[in-house]
C-alpha positions in Angstrom: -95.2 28.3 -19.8 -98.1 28.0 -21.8 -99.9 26.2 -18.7 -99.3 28.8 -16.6 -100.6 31.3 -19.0 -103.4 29.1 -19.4 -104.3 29.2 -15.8 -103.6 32.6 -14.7 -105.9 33.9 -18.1 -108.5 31.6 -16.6 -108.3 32.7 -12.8 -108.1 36.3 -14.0 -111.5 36.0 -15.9 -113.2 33.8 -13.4 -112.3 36.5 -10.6 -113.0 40.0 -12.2 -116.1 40.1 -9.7 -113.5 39.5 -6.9 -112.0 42.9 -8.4 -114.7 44.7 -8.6 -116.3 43.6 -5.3 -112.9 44.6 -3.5 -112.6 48.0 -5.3 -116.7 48.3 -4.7 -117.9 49.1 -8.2 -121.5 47.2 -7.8 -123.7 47.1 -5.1 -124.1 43.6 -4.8 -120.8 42.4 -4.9 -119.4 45.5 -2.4 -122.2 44.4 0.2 -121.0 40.2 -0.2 -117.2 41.2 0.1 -117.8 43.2 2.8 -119.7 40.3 5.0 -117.0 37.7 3.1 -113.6 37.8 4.4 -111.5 38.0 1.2 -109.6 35.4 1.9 -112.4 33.0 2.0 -114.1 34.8 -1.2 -110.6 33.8 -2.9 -110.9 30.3 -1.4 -114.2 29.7 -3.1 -113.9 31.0 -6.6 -110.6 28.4 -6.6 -112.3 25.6 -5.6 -115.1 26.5 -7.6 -112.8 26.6 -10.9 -112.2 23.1 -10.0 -115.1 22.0 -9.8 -116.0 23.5 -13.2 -113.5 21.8 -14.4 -111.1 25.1 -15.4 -108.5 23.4 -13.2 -107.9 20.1 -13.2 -106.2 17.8 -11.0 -102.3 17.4 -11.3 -102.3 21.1 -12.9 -100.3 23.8 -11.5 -100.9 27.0 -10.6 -99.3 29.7 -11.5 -96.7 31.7 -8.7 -98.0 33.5 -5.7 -97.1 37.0 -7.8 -98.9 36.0 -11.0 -102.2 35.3 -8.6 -102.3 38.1 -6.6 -102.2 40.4 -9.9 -105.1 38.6 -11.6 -107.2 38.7 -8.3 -106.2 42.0 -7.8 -105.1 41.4 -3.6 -102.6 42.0 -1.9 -100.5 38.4 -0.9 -101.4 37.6 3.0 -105.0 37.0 1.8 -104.1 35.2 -0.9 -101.9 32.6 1.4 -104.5 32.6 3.8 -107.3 31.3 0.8 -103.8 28.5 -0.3 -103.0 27.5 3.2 -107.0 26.8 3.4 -107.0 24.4 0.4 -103.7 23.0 1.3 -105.6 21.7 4.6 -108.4 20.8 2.9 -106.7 18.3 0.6 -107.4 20.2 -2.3 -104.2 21.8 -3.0 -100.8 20.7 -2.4 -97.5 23.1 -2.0 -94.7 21.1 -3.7 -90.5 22.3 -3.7 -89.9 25.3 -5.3 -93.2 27.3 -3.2 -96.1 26.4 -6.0 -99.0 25.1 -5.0 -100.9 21.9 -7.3 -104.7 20.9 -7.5 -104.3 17.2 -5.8 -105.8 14.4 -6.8 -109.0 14.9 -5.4 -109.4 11.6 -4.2 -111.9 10.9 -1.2 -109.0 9.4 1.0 -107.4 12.5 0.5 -109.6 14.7 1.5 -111.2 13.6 4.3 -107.1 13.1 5.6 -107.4 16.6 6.9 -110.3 14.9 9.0 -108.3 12.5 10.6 -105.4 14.0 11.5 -107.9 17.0 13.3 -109.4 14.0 15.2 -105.6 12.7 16.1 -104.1 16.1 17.2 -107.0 16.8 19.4 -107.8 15.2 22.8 -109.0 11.8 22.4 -112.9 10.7 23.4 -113.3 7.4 22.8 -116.9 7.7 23.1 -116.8 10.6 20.4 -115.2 8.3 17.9 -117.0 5.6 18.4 -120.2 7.6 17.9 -118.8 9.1 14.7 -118.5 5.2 13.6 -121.6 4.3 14.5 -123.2 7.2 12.5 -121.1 5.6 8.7 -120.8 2.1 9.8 -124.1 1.0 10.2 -124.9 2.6 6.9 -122.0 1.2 5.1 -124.0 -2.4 6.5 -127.4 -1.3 5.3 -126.1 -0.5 1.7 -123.5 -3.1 1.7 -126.4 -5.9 2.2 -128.6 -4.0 -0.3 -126.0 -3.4 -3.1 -123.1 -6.4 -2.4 -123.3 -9.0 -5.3 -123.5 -12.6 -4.1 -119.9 -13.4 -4.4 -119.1 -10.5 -2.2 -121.5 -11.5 0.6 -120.1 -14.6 -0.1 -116.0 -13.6 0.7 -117.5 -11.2 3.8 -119.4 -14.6 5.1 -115.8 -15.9 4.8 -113.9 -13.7 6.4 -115.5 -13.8 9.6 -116.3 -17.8 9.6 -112.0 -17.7 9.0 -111.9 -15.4 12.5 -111.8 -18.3 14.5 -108.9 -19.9 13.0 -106.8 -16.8 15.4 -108.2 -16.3 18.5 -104.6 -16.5 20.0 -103.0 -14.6 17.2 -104.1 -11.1 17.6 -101.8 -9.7 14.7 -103.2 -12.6 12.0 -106.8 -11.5 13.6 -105.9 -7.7 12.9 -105.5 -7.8 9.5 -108.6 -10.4 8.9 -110.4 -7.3 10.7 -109.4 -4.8 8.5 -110.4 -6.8 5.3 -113.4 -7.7 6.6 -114.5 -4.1 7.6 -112.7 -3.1 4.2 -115.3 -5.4 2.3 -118.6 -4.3 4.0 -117.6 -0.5 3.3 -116.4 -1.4 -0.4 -119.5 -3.5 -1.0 -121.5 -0.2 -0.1 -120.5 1.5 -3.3 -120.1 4.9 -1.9 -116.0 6.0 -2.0 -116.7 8.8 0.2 -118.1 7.1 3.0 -115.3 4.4 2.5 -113.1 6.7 3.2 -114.7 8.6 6.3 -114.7 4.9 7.7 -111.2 3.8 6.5 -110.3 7.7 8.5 -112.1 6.5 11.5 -111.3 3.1 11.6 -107.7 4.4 11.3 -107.9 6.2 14.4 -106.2 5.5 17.2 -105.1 2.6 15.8 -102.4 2.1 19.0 -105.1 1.5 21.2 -106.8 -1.2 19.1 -104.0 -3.2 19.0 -103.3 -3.6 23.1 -107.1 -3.5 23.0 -106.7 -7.3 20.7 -104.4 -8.9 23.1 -107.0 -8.3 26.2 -109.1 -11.3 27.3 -111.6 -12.7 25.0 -111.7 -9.7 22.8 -111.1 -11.4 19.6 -113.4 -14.3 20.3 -116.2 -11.9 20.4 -115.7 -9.9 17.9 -115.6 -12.7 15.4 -118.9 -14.1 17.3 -120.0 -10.5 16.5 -118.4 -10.5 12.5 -120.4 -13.8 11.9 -123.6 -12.2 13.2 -123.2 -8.9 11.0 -121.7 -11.1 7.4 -124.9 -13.6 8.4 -127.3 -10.8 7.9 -125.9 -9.7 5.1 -125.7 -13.1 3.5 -130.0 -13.3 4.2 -130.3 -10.0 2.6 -131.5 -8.4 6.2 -130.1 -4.9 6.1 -131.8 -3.8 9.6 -129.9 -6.9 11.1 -126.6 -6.1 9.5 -126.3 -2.9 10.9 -127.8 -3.4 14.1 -124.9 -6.7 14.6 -122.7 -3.7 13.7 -124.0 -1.2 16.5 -123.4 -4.2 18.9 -119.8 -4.5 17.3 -119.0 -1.2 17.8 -120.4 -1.5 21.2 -117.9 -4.1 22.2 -114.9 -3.1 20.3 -115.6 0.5 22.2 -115.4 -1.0 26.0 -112.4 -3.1 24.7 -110.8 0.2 23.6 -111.5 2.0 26.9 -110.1 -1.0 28.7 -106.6 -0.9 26.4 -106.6 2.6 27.3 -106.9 2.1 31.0 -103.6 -0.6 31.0 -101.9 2.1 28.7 -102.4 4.6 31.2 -102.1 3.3 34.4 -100.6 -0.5 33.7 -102.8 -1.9 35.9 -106.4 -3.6 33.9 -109.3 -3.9 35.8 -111.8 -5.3 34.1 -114.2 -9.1 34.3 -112.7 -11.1 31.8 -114.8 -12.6 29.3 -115.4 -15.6 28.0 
């Protein structure tokens, strides 16, 4: 109880402008609520008490009654500004209706991301683009910031590539920790986690796409080259042996998409 008196005391004071600017008492505020839609005004001021640390994560906020009083709205803008942060990872609705500030963690919140990217219609190209755009940074910093004993295990795990060229499921998993390591190595968790989101994606199709002709082979040609130059300290090599990964593992996942569809590959093989 105390919580929730806690929170709703510290909502109602950091959304008395909200009150005024809906009843139009100043001249400023009136003239921002009325470009704003209310809902979103109510949207920002929450995730702006969060950021100042007046909610925190885990906490729980107080019922949909108690909030609409101390904003002073009525309650279908006041869903509309929850149902916002709920998709944005930033709140959660748990039994019982209430809603709680999530973890905040970077995987969460770019999870809204991913599953926009998986409920829409799929361009291969467009994802592949958007991976291009974090991976070959993730490279750069990984070969600038990556201590010697973690160039030294991503070296490793591509050399240990050729040991499953006729294993695509053992070769799967190398893949993932070897992509995992580069975008780890890069010390940024937000970008980790727009590529773990993308390299998530469409994960169906990557694993037909592995069991095609000479697809593993070259991508572990194409791991060495990458883990190579970021073992000489060469991030302009390291990302542009990722650019030609990314090439490759693209046309191998139009091709897996072509046999899903239609059944029937047609495609050179490759050595």
């Amino acid at each position: 109880m105390a919580d929730t008196v806690k929170d709703l005391d510290a909502i109602a004071a950091g959304l008395q402008s909200l009150r005024r600017d809906e009843g139009g008492s100043d001249g400023f505020g009136t003239a921002l609520a009325k470009r704003r839609p209310l809902a979103e005004q109510v949207t920002d001021r929450i995730s702006g008490m969060i950021k100042s640390g007046n909610l925190k994560s885990g906490e729980k906020l107080p019922t949909e009654a108690q909030m609409a009083v101390a904003f002073g709205i009525s309650r279908p803008p006041l869903r509309e500004a929850l149902k916002a942060l709920t998709i944005m990872g930033i709140l959660e609705s748990r039994q019982g209706g209430r809603y709680y500030v999530t973890d905040l963690s970077p995987t969460r919140l770019v999870a809204p991301f991913s599953t926009m990217l998986s409920l829409g219609e799929y361009d291969v190209n467009v994802h592949f683009e958007a991976r291009a755009l974090v991976d070959l940074e993730l490279a750069r910093l990984c070969t600038l910031r990556a201590s010697r004993a973690e160039k030294t295990r991503i070296r490793k795990l591509a050399q240990d590539g050729h040991a499953f060229y006729d294993d695509p499921i053992a070769f799967r998993l190398l893949d993932a920790e070897f992509h995992g390591e580069i975008a780890l190595a890069a010390r940024n968790p937000l970008i980790l986690a727009l590529s773990q989101s993308l390299y998530d994606l469409q994960l169906d199709f990557r694993r037909l796409a592995t069991t095609l002709p000479g697809v593993i082979a070259v991508s572990v040609a194409q791991h060495c080259a990458a883990a190579d130059a970021i073992c000489r300290d060469d991030p302009d090599a390291a990302a542009e042996a990722v650019r030609q990964h990314l090439v490759h593992v693209c046309e191998s996942t139009e091709r897996a998409i072509e046999v899903a569809a239609n059944g029937q590959p047609n495609w050179p093989e490759r050595a």
